[in-house]
C-alpha positions as CSV (number, residue, x, y, z in Angstrom):
1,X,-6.5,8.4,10.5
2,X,-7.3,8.3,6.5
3,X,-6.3,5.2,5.2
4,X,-5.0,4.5,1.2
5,X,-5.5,0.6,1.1
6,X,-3.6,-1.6,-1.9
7,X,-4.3,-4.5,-2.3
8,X,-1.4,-5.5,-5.0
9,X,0.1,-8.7,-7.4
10,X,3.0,-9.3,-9.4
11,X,3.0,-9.3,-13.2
12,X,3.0,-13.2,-14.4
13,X,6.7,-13.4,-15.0
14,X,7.7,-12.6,-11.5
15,X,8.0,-14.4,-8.1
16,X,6.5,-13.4,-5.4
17,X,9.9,-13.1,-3.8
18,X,11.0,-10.2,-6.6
19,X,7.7,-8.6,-6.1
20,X,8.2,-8.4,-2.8
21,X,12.0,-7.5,-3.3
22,X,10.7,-4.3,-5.8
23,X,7.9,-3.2,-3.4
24,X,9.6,-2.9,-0.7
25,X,12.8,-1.3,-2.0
26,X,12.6,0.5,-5.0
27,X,9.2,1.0,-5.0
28,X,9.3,2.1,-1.4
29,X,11.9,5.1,-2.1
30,X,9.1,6.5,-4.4
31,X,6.6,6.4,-2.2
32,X,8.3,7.7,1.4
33,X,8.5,11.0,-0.1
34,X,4.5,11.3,-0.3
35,X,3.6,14.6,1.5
36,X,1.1,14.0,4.6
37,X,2.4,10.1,4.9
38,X,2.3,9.8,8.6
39,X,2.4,5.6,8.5
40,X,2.7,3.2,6.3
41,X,2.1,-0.9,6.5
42,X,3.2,-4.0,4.5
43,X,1.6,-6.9,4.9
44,X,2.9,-9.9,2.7
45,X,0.9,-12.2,1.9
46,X,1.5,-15.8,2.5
47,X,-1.2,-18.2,2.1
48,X,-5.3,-17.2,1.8
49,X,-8.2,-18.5,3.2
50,X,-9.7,-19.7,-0.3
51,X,-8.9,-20.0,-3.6
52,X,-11.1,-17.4,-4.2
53,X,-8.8,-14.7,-2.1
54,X,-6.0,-16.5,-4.2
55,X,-3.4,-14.9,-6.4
56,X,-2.4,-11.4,-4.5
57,X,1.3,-10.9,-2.9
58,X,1.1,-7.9,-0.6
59,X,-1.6,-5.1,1.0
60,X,0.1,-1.9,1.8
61,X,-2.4,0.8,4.0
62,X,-1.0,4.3,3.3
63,X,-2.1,6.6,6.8
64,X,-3.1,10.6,6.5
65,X,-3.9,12.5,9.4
66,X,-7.5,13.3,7.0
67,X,-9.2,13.1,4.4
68,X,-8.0,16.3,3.1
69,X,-4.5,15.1,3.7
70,X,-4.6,11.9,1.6
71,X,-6.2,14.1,-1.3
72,X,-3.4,16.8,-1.2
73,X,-0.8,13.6,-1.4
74,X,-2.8,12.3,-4.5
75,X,-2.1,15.6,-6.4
76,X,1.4,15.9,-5.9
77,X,3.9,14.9,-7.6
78,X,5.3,12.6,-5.8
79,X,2.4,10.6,-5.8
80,X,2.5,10.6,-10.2
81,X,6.0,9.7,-9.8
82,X,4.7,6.6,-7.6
83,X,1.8,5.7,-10.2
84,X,4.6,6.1,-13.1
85,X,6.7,3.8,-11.4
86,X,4.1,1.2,-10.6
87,X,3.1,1.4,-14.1
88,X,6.7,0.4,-15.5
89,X,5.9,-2.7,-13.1
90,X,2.4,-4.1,-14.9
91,X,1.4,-5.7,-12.0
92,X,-2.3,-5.6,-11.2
93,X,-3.7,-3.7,-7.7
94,X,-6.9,-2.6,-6.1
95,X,-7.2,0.8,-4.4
96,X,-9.8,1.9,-1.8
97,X,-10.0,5.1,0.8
98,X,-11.6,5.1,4.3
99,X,-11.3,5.8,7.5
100,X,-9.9,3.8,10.3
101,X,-11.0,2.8,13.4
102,X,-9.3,1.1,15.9
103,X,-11.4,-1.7,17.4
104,X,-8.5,-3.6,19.8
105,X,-5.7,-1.6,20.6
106,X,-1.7,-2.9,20.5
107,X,-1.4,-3.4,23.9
108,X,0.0,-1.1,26.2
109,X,-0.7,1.5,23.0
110,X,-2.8,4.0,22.5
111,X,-6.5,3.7,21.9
């Protein structure tokens, strides 16, 4: 699995609450439609560690089958329809690309 990782925040005159609201609904219908998408993972974020890891709202991982995948997604355009509308948003993010690897398994899951 090829993961697109997000690490995302609201603009300053937003709650977290409408961030969340936006990401997860409108934003969301934008970015279903990516071609390759074969998971996709919110994670809000509630509290951090430090005050250092302060100040972000959500981490959304975006899952390819490969490399090759992921890259076909990022020159569609659905995926400039997603940057467009996150633009219109002017919250600040953090992107990065890897690969995954599953160190403990769900249980009762697959490896």
């Amino acid at each position: 699995m090829y993961n697109l990782i997000v690490l995302a925040a609201r603009p300053s005159d937003w709650t977290h609450e409408q961030f969340i609201d936006w990401w997860r609904d409108e934003h969301a219908e934008v970015t279903y439609p990516l071609p390759g998408l074969v998971r996709w993972q919110h994670t809000e974020i509630l509290d951090s560690g430090d005050e250092r890891s302060a100040g972000w709202d959500g981490l959304s991982v975006l899952s390819f089958e490969s490399r090759e995948a992921l890259d076909a997604a990022l020159a569609s355009p659905q995926w400039r329809a997603a940057v467009e509308h996150v633009g219109a948003m002017r919250g600040r993010r953090m992107i990065w690309f890897g690969e995954e690897r599953t160190m403990v398994p769900l249980a009762g899951g697959p490896a």
